[in-house]
C-alpha positions in Angstrom: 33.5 -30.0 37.7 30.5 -31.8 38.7 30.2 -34.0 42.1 29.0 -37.5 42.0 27.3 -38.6 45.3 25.1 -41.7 45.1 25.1 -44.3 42.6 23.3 -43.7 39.4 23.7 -42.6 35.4 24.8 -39.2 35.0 24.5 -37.6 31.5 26.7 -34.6 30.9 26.8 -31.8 28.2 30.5 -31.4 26.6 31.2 -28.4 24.8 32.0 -28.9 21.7 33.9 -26.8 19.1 32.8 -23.0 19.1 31.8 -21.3 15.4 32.2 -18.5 13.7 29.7 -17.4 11.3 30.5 -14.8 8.7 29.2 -11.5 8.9 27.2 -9.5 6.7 29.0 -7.8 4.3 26.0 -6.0 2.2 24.5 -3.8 4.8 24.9 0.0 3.6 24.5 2.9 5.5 23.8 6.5 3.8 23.7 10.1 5.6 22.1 13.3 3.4 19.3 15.4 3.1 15.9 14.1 2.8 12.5 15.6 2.5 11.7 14.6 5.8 11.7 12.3 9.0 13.9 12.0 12.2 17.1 14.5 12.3 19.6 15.0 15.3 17.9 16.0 18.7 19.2 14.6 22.1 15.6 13.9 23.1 14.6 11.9 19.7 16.0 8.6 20.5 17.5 6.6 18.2 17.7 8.6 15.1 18.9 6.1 12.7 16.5 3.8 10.6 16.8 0.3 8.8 14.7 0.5 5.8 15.1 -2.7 2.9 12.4 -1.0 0.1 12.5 2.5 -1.3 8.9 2.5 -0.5 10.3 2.5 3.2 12.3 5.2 2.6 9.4 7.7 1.4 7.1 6.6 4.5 9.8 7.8 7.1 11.9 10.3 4.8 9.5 11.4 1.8 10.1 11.4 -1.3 12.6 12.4 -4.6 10.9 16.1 -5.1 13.5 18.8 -4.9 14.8 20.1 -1.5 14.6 23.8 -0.9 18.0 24.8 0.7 18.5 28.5 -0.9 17.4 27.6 -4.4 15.9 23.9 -5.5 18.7 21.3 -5.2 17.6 17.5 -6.5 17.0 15.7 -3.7 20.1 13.1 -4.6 19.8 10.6 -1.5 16.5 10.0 -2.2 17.4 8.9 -6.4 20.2 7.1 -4.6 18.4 5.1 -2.1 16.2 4.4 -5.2 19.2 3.4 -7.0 20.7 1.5 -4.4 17.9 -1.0 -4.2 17.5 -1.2 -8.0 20.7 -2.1 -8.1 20.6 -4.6 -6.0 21.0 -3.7 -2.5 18.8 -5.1 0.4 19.6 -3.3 3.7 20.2 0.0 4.3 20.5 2.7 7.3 19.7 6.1 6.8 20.8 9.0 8.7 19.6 12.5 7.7 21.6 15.6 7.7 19.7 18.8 8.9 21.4 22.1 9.7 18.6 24.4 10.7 18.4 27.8 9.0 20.0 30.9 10.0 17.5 32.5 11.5 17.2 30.5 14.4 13.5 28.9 12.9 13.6 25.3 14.0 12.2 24.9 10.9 8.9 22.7 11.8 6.0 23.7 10.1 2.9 24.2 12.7 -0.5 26.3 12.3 -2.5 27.3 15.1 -6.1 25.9 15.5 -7.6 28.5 17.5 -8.2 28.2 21.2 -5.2 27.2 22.4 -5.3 24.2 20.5 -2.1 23.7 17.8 -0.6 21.4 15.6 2.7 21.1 14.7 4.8 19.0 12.0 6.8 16.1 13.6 10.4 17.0 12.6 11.8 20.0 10.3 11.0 19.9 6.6 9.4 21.7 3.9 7.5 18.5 2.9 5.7 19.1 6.3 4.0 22.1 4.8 1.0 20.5 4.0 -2.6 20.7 5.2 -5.1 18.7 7.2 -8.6 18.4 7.0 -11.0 17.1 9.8 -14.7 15.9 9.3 -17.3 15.3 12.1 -19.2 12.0 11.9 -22.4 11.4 13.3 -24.2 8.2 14.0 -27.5 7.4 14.9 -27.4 6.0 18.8 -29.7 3.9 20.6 -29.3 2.8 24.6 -27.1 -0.3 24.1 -24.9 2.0 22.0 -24.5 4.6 24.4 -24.3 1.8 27.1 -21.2 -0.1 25.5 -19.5 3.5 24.6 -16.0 4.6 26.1 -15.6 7.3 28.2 -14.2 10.6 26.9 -17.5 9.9 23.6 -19.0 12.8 23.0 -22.8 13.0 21.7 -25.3 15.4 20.3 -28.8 15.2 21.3 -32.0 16.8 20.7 -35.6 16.6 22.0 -35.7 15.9 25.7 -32.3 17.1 26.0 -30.4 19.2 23.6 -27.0 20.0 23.1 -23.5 18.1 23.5 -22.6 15.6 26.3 -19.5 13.8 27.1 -19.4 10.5 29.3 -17.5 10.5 32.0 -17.7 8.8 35.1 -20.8 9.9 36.4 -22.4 9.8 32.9 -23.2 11.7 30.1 -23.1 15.7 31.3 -22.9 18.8 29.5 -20.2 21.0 29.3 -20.6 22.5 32.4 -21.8 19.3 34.3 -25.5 21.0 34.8 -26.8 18.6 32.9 -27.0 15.2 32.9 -28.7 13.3 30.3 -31.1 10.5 31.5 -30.1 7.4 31.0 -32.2 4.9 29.6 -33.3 7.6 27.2 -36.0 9.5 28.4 -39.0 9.3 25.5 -38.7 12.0 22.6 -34.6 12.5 23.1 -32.8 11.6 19.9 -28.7 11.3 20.3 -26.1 11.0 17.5 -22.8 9.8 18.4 -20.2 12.1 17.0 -16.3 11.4 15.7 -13.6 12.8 13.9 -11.9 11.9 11.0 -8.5 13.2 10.1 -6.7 13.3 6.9 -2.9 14.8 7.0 -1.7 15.2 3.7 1.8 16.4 3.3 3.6 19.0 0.7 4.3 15.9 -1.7 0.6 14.6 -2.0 1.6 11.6 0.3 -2.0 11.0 2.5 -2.3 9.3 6.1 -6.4 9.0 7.3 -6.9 8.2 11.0 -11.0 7.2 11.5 -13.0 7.5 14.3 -11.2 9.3 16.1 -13.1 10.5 19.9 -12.9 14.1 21.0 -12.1 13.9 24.7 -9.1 13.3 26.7 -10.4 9.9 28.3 -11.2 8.3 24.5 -9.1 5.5 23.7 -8.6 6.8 20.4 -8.7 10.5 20.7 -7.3 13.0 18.8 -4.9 13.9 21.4 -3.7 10.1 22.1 -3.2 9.2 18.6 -1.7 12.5 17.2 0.3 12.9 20.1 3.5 14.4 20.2 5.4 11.4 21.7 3.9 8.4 20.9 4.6 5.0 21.9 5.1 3.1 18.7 8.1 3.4 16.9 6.1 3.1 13.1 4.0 5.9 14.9 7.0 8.1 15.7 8.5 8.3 12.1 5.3 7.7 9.8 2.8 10.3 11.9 3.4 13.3 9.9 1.8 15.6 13.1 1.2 15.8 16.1 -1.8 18.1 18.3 -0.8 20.3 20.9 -3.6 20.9 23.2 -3.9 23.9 25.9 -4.2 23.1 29.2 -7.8 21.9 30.6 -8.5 21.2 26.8 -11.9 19.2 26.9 -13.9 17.5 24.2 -15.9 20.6 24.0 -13.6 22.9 23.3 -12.1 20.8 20.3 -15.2 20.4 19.4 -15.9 23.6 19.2 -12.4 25.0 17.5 -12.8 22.7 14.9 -16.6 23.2 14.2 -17.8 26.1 16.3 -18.3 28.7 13.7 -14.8 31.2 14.7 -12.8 28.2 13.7 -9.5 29.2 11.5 -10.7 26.3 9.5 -11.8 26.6 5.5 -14.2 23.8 4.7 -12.9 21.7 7.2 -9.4 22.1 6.0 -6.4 24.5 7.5 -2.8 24.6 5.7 1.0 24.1 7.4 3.7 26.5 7.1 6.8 27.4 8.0 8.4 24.1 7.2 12.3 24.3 6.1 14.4 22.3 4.7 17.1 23.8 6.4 20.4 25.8 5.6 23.1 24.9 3.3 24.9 21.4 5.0 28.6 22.0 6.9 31.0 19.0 7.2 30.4 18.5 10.5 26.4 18.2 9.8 27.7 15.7 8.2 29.7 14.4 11.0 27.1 14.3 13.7 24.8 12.1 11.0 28.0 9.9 10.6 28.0 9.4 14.8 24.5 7.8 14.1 25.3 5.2 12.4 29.2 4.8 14.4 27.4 1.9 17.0 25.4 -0.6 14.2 27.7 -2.8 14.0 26.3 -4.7 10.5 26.9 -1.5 8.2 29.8 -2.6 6.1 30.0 0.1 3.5 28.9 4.0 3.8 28.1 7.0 1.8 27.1 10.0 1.4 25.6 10.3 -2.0 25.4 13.7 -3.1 28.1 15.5 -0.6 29.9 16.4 -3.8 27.1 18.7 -4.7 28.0 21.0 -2.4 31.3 22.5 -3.5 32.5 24.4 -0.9 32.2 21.4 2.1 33.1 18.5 -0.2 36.1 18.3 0.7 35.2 18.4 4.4 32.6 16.0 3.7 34.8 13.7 2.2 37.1 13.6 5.3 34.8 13.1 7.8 33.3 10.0 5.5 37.1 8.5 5.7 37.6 9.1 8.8 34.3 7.3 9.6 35.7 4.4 8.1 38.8 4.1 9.2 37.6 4.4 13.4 39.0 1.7 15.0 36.5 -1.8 14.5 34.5 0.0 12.4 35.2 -2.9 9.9 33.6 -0.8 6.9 34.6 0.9 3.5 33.8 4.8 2.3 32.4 5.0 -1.3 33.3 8.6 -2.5 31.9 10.5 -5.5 34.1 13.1 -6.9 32.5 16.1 -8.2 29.9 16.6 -11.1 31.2 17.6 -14.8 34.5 17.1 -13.5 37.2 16.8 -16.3 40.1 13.7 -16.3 42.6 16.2 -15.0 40.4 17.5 -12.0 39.4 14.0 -11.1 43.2 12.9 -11.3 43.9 15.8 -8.8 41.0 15.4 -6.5 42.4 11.8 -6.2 45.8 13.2 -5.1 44.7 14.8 -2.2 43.3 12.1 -0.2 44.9 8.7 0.8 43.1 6.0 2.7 42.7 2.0 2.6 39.4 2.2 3.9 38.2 4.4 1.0 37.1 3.9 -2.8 37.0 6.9 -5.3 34.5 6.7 -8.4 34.1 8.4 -11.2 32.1 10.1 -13.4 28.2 10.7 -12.2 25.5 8.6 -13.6 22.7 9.7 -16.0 19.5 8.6 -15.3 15.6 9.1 -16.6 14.0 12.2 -13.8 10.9 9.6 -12.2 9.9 12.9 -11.6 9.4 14.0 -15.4 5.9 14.2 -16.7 5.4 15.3 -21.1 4.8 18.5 -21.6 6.3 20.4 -18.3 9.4 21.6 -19.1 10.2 23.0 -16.4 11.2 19.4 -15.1 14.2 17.7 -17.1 13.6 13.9 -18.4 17.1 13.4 -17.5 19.1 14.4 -14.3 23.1 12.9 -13.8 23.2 11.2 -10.2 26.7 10.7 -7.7 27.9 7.4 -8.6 27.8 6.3 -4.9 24.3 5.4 -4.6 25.1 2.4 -7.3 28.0 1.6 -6.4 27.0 0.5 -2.8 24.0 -1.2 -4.4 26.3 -3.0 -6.9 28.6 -4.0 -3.7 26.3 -5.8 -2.4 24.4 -7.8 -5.4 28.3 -8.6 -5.9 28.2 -9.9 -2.3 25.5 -12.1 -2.1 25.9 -13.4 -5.9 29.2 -13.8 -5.9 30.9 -13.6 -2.7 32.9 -10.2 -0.9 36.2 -11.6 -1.7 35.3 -11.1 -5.5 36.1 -7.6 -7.0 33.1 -5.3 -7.2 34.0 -4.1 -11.0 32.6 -5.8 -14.4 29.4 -5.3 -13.2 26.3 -3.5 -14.8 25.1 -0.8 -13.8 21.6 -1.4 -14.2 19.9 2.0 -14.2 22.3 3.9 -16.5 21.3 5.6 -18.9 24.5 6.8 -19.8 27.6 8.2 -18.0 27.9 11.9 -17.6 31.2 11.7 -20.0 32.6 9.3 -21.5 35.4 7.9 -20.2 38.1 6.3 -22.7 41.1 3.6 -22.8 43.8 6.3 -23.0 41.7 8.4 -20.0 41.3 5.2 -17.7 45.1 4.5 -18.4 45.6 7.5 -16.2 43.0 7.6 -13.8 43.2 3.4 -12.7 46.9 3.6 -11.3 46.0 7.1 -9.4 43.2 5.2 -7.7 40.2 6.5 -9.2 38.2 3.7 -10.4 36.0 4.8 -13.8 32.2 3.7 -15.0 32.5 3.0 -18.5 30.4 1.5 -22.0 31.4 -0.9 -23.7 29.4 -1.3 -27.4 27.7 -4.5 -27.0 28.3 -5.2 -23.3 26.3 -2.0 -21.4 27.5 0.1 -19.0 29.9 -1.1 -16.4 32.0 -0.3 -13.2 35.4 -0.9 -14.8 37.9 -0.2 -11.1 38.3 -1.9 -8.1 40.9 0.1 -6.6 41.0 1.9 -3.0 42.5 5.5 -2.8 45.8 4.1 -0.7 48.9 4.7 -1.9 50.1 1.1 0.1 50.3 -1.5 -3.0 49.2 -4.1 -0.1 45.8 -2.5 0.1 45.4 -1.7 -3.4 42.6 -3.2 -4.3 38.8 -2.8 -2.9 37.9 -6.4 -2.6 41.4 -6.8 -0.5 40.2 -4.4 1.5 36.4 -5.7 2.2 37.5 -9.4 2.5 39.5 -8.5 5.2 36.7 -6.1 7.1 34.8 -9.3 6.9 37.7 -11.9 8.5 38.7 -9.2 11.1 35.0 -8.7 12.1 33.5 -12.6 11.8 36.7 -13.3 13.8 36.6 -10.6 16.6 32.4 -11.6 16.8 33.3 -15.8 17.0 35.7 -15.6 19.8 34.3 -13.1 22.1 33.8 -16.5 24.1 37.2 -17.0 24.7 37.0 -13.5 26.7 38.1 -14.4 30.3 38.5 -18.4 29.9 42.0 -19.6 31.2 44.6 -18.5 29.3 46.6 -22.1 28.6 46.7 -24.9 26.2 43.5 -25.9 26.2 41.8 -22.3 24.9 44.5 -22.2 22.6 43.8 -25.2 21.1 40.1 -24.4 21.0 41.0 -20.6 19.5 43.3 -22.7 17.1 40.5 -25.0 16.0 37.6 -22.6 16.0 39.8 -19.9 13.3 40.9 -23.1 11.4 37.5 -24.7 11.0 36.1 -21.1 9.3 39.0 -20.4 7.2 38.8 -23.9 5.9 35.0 -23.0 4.3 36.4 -19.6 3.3 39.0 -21.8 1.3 37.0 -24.4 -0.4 34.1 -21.7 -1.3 37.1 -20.0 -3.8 37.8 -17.0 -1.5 41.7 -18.2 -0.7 44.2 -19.0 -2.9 46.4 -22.3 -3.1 45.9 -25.8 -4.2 46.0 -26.9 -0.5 45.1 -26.1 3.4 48.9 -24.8 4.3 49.2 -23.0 1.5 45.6 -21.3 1.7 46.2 -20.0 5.4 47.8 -20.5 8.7 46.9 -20.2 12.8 49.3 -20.3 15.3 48.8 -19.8 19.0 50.9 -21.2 21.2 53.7 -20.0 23.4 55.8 -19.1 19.9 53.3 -16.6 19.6 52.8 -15.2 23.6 55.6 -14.3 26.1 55.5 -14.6 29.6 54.9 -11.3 30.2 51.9 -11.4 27.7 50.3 -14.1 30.0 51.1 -12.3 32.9 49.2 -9.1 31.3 46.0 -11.4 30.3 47.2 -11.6 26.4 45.8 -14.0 24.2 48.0 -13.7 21.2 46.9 -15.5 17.5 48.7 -15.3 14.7 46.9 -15.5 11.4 47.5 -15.9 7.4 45.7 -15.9 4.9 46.4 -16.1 0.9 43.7 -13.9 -0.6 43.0 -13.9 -4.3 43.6 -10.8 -6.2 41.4 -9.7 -9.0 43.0 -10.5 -12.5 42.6 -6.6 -13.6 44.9 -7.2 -16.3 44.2 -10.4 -18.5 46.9 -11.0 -20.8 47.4 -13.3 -23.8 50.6 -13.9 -25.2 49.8 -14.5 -28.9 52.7 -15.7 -31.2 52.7 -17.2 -35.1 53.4 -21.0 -35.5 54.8 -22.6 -38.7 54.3 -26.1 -39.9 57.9 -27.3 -39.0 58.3 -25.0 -35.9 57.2 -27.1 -32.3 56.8 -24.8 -29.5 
């Protein structure tokens, strides 16, 4: 309490009531096999990356050309990331899943330059196995030129003095410093600044040019500095496809040399990558450690793992670690499963039976799409590939969320890029898949192609439904976030009042923007916490104790219209 002392106006501040804002509720996060980009190492950081384009996504993890695990797989979380965002989703994490092969390779492509001097491909990935090429540049120098020019620039000149010179310190020497090339120019000695440009190009076709680039160490820009294998950029980290590994006491000469001596392993300038993999066949707890990645970002409400379900014999394994993701304690977030491609009704139905979870939603069947890979006349690519149903599905939750609002059912909804369904699923076939919990995409003549479920996989009627279940991720989370304030205040009327007030005030706009149900406040929700709702011996322990309720709206799955006949002297 502040102390007043002398006469005079004093102007205080007064708290007023705290605020809770609503979290975000349309921020995915996906784990699966990419192309490329970061993959779990202890000494790689932070391993996870927000991307809001697909064009993000093939800067850091490449493209939607086919993985090589064994035989060709379709590269399905790179078509789901693209459907994600076609469908309407704006945020998303990625995590990749890499299980190095069984030989022990590490699986980075690399190819050695000669000399000492190597380069290898920033993470593991077949996509790495590209080439690089490297042009010298020359340009005309005069003495203001080679007076303004960094140290570590290396030169050729001829006349007076021939032959290559770096600037150092002490000036513009030769190689082995015997030399020292006069400075103004001494009359008849011609120089040429020289640089390096470098074009990586990876397995995919996708280009990165770096320009005038120096050759020695001391360069601000030199080959070393700005392909180096631990740069200080983060966009430098995940975009640089490689990085130079030089030997020790590398100088500008030498490079120089490797790369344009004569003995160089170079072809026109250009060498080739290999020994880039994408990795062995994925285990469930691959899966797992990509799943840790994303355990501490808090604003990822819904995850997947688009295309697990491609790999038969760790689906299942898959599919438990995704639940149990979901279902950590705070996690606040939903599991979006796929169930296996050209499944029938009956193995759907039974793949259903075997898992139970309120944090979890089943879909089925898989999605057929048009290959963005196809091209007429090669046949050896199909125009049409079927997709995990996932990758939409997340995208759809969140257009649903920002258009609508989470407490609305994700289900009625187009799904945009559908070609078509990879069966079709009937009236009589959803009437036994909806009340197992398997929610179903189907067509309906004149209205498109639709998610037609909004069911979780738990058995508890109470948690039946998937908005049910998101609505209250979002209360529980907006809640614990808004009164982390109250943490360590005293624990008596006064902070319950405030906790009172601060819960009412944001279920009050969750009731008037449609998302509770009743035609008033009391009947819409209800906070108590008072000493009705603490003992004693919760105060004594430091317990703050607030009960809430709230009326949520169900989704009207089943619309019914009771139709009977009325005569001319019948009044019903």
């Amino acid at each position: 309490m502040p102390q007043y002392l002398a006469p005079g106006v004093y102007v205080e501040e007064t708290p007023s009531t705290k605020s809770i804002e609503g979290v975000s509720t349309s921020t995915a996060g996906f784990v699966g096999l990419t192309r490329r980009g970061p993959v779990a190492d202890p000494d790689s950081g932070n391993l996870v990356e927000l991307i809001t384009s697909f064009g993000d996504f093939e800067r850091i993890y490449g493209g939607l050309e086919n993985l090589e695990i064994g035989e060709d797989i379709i590269n399905y979380l790179a078509h789901s990331v693209r459907a994600f965002f076609n469908e309407g989703g704006g945020r998303l994490y990625v995590s990749r899943v890499y299980l190095p092969p069984a030989d022990d390779d590490n699986g980075i492509a690399s190819v050695s330059l000669g000399n000492g001097f190597q380069i290898d491909a920033r993470f593991p990935g077949s996509a790495y196995n590209g080439k690089i090429s490297f042009a010298e540049v020359s340009a005309p120098a005069a003495n203001a030129t080679l007076a303004a020019a960094p140290e570590g620039t290396l030169l050729r000149a001829s006349g007076g003095s021939t032959g290559l010179f770096l600037k150092g310190s002490a000036g513009w020497q030769n190689s082995d410093q015997s030399v020292t090339l006069p400075f103004p120019l001494a009359d008849g000695t011609t120089v040429e600044i020289l640089s390096l440009n470098v074009v990586t190009t990876d397995a995919d076709g996708n280009e990165l040019a770096y320009e005038g680039l120096g050759f020695g160490a001391a360069h601000p820009r030199s080959l070393g500095k700005v392909l180096t294998a631990t740069p200080n950029r983060r966009s430098d980290y995940l975009q640089n496809l490689y990085a130079m590994v030089e030997p020790d006491g590398a100088t500008a000469f030498a490079l120089h040399d490797t790369l344009f001596g004569g003995s160089t392993a170079l072809t026109d300038g250009e060498i080739s990558l290999g020994g880039g993999s994408d990795g062995a066949s994925p285990t469930a707890n691959a899966f797992k450690s990509a799943l840790d990645e994303l355990a501490g970002l808090e604003d990822i409400s819904i995850v997947a793992a688009p295309g697990y379900s491609a790999f038969e014999s760790e689906a299942v394994g898959i599919q438990k670690e995704l639940i149990s993701h979901a279902e950590r304690r705070r996690s606040y977030r939903i599991a979006v499963l796929d169930t296996l491609v050209a499944q029938s009704v009956s193995q759907a139905r039974v793949a259903k039976s075997e898992i139970d979870s309120k944090y979890a939603a089943l879909y089925y069947p898989w999605v057929t799409v048009a290959n963005p890979l196809f091209r007429p006349g090669n046949a050896g690519i199909a125009a049409e590939i079927d997709l995990p149903p996932s990758g939409f599905v997340a995208g759809i939750y969140a257009r649903n969320d920002v258009e609508r609002g989470v407490f609305k059912a994700p289900a009625n909804e187009v799904v945009r890029g559908a070609l078509r369904f990879e069966r079709e699923v009937n009236f009589a076939e959803q009437e036994v898949l909806n009340p197992a919990g398997v929610n179903c995409l189907r067509f309906f003549p004149g209205r498109g192609y639709r998610v037609w479920g909004a069911r979780t996989i738990s058995s508890d009627p109470e948690w039946k439904y998937v908005n049910i279940r998101r609505y209250f991720n979002y209360l529980e989370q907006s809640i614990d976030r808004g009164t982390q304030w109250a943490v360590f205040e005293p624990n008596g009327p006064q902070l319950w009042t405030n906790v009172r007030d601060t819960i009412s005030a944001f279920l009050y706009n969750e009731w008037i923007s449609g998302a509770l149900l009743g035609e008033s406040v009391n009947e819409a929700f209800f906070v108590k916490c008072d000493r009705s709702t603490m003992t004693q011996n919760d105060l004594d322990n430091g317990r703050l104790i607030c009960l809430i309720g709230v009326a949520v709206v169900k989704p009207a799955e089943f619309v019914i219209f009771r139709i009977s006949q009325k005569t001319a002297d019948v009044n019903v």
